[in-house]
Z-matrix of the N, CA and C atoms (Angstrom, degrees):
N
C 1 1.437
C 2 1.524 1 110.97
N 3 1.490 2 93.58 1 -32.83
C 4 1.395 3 96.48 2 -179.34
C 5 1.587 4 124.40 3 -56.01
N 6 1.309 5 122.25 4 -45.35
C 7 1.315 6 146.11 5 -177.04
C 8 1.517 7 102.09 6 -67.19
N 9 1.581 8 132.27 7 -61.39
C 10 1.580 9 124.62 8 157.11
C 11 1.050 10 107.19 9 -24.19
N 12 0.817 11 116.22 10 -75.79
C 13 1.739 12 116.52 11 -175.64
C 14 1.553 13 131.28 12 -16.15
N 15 1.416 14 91.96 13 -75.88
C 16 1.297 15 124.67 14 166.75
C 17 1.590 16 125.75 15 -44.03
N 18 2.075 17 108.27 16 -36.05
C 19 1.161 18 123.29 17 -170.93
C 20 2.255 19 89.56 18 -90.37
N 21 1.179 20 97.23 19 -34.43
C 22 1.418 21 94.41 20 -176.31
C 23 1.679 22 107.30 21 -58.31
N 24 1.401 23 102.62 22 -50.90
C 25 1.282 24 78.61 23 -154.00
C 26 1.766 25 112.57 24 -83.78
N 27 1.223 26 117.59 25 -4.72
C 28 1.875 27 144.86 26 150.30
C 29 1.857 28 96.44 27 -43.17
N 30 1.080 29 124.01 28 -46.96
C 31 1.711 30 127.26 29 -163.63
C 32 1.735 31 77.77 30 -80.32
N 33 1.569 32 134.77 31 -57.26
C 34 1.388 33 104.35 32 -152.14
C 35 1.061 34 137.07 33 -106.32
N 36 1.737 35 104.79 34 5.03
C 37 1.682 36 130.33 35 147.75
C 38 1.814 37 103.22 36 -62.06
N 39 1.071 38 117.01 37 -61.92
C 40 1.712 39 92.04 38 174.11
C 41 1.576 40 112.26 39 -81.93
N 42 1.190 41 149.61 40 22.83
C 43 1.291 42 138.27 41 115.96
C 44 1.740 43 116.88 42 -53.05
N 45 1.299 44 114.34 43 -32.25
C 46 1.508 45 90.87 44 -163.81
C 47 1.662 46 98.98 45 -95.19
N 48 1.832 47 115.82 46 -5.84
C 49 1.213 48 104.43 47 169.75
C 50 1.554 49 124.93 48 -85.33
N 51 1.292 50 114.88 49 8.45
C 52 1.384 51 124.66 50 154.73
C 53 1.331 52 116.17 51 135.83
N 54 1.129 53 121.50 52 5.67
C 55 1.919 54 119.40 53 164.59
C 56 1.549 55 97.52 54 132.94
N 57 1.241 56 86.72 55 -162.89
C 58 1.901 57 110.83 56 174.69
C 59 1.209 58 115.74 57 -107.88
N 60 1.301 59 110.93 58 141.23
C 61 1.882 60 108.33 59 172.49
C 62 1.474 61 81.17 60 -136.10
N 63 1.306 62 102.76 61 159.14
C 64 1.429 63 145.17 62 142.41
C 65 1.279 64 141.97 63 -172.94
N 66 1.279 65 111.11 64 161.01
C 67 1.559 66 114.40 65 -173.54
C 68 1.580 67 134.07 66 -83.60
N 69 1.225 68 130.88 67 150.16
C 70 1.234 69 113.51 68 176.95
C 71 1.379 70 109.82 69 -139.81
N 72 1.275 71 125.32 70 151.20
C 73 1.438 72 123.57 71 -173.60
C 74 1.624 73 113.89 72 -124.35
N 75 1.253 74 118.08 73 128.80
C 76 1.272 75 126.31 74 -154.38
C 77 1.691 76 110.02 75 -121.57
N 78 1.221 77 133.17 76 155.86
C 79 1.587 78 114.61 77 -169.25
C 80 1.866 79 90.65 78 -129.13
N 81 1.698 80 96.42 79 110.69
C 82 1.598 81 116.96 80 176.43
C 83 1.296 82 101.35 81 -58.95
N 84 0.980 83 135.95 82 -95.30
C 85 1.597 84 164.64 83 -156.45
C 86 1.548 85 105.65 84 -96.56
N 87 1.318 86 120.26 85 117.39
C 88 1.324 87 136.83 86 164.88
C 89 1.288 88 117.87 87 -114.19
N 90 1.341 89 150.61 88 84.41
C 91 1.700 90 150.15 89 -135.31
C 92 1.460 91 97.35 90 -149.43
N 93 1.899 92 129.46 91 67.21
C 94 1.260 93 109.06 92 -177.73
C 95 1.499 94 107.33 93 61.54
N 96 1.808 95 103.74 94 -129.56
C 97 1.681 96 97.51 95 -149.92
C 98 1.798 97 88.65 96 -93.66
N 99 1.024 98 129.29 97 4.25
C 100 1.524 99 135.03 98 161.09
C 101 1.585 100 127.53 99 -34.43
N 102 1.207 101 164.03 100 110.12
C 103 1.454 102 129.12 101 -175.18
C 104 1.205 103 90.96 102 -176.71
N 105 1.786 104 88.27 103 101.91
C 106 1.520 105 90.15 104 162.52
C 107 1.749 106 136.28 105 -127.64
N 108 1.381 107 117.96 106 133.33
C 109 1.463 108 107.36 107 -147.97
C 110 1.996 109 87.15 108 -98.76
N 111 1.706 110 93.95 109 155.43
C 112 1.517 111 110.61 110 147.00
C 113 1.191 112 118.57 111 -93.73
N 114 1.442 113 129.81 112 159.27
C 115 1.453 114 131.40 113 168.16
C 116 1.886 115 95.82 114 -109.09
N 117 1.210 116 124.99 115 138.34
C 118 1.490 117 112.66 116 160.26
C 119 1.816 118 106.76 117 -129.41
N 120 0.848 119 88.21 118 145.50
C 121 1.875 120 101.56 119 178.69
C 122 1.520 121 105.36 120 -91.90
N 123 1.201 122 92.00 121 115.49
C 124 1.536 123 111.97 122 157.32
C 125 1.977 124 139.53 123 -101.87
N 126 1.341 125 103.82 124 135.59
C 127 1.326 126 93.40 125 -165.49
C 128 1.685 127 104.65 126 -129.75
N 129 1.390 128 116.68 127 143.64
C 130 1.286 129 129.63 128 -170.73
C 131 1.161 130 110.64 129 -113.16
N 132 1.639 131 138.34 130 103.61
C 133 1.410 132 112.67 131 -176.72
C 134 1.130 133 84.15 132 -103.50
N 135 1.929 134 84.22 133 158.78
C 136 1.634 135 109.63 134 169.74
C 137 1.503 136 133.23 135 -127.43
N 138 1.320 137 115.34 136 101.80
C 139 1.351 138 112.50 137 -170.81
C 140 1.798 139 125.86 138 -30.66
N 141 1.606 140 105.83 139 116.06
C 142 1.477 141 106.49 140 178.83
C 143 1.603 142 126.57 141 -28.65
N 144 2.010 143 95.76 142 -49.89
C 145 1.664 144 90.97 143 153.35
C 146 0.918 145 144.53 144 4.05
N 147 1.332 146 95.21 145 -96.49
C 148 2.276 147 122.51 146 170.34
C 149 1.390 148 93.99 147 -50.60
N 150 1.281 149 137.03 148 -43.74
C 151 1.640 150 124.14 149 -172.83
C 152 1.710 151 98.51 150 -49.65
N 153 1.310 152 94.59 151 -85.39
C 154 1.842 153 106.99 152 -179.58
C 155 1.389 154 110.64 153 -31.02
N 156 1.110 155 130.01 154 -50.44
C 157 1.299 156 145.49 155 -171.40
C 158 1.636 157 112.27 156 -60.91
N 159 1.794 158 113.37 157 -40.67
C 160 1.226 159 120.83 158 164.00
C 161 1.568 160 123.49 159 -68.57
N 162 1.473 161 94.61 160 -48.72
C 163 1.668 162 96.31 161 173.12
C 164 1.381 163 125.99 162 -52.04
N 165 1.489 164 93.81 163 -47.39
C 166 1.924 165 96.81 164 177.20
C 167 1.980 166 107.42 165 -69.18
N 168 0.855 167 130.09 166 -17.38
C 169 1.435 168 134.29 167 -160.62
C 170 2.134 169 80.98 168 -98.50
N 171 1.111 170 123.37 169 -70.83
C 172 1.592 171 115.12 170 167.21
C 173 1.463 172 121.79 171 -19.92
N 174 1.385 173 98.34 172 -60.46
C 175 1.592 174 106.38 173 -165.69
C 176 1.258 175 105.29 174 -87.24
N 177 1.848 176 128.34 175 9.52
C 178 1.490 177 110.33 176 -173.99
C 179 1.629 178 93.30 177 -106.17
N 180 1.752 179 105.51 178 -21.95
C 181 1.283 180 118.31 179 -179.39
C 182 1.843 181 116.83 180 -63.58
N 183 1.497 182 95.54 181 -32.66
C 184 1.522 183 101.79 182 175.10
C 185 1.201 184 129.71 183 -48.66
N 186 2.196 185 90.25 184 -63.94
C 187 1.431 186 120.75 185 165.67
C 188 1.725 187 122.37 186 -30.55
N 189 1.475 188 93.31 187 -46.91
C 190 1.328 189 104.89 188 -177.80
C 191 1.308 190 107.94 189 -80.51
N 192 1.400 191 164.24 190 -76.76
C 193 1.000 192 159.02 191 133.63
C 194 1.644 193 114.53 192 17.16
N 195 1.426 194 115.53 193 -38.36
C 196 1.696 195 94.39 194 -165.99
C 197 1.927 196 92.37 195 -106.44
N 198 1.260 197 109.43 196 -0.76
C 199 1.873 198 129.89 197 -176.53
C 200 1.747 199 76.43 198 -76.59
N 201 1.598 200 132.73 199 -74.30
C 202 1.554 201 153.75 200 -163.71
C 203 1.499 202 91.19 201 -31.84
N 204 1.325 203 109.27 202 -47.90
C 205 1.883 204 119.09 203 -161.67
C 206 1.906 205 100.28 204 -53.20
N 207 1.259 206 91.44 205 -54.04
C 208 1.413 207 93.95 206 -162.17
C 209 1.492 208 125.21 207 -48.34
């Protein structure tokens, strides 16, 4: 539980710093020894919401987990 936690509240500090990007690379032209790729950027926003929403759901998971210890 402990580790959820930890991953939750990691998911909603980079939600509240502004989403997901990544890249993907795609192959235009295939001609024999020819080959040529695009890269395109992709972006995921994520409502601040779900940020807050992750953090508090992290930190209740913690709470709970180190409350479990006792």
């Amino acid at each position: 539980m402990k580790i959820a936690g930890i991953l939750l509240i990691i998911a909603g500090v980079v939600a509240l710093i502004g989403g997901i990007s990544y890249t993907s690379k795609d192959k235009a032209v295939d001609m024999g020894p020819l080959q040529i790729y695009t890269t395109e950027h992709h972006y995921i926003p994520v409502p601040a919401v779900l940020g807050f929403v992750a953090i508090l759901g992290g930190g209740a998971l913690l709470y709970a987990s180190a409350k479990q210890l006792r």
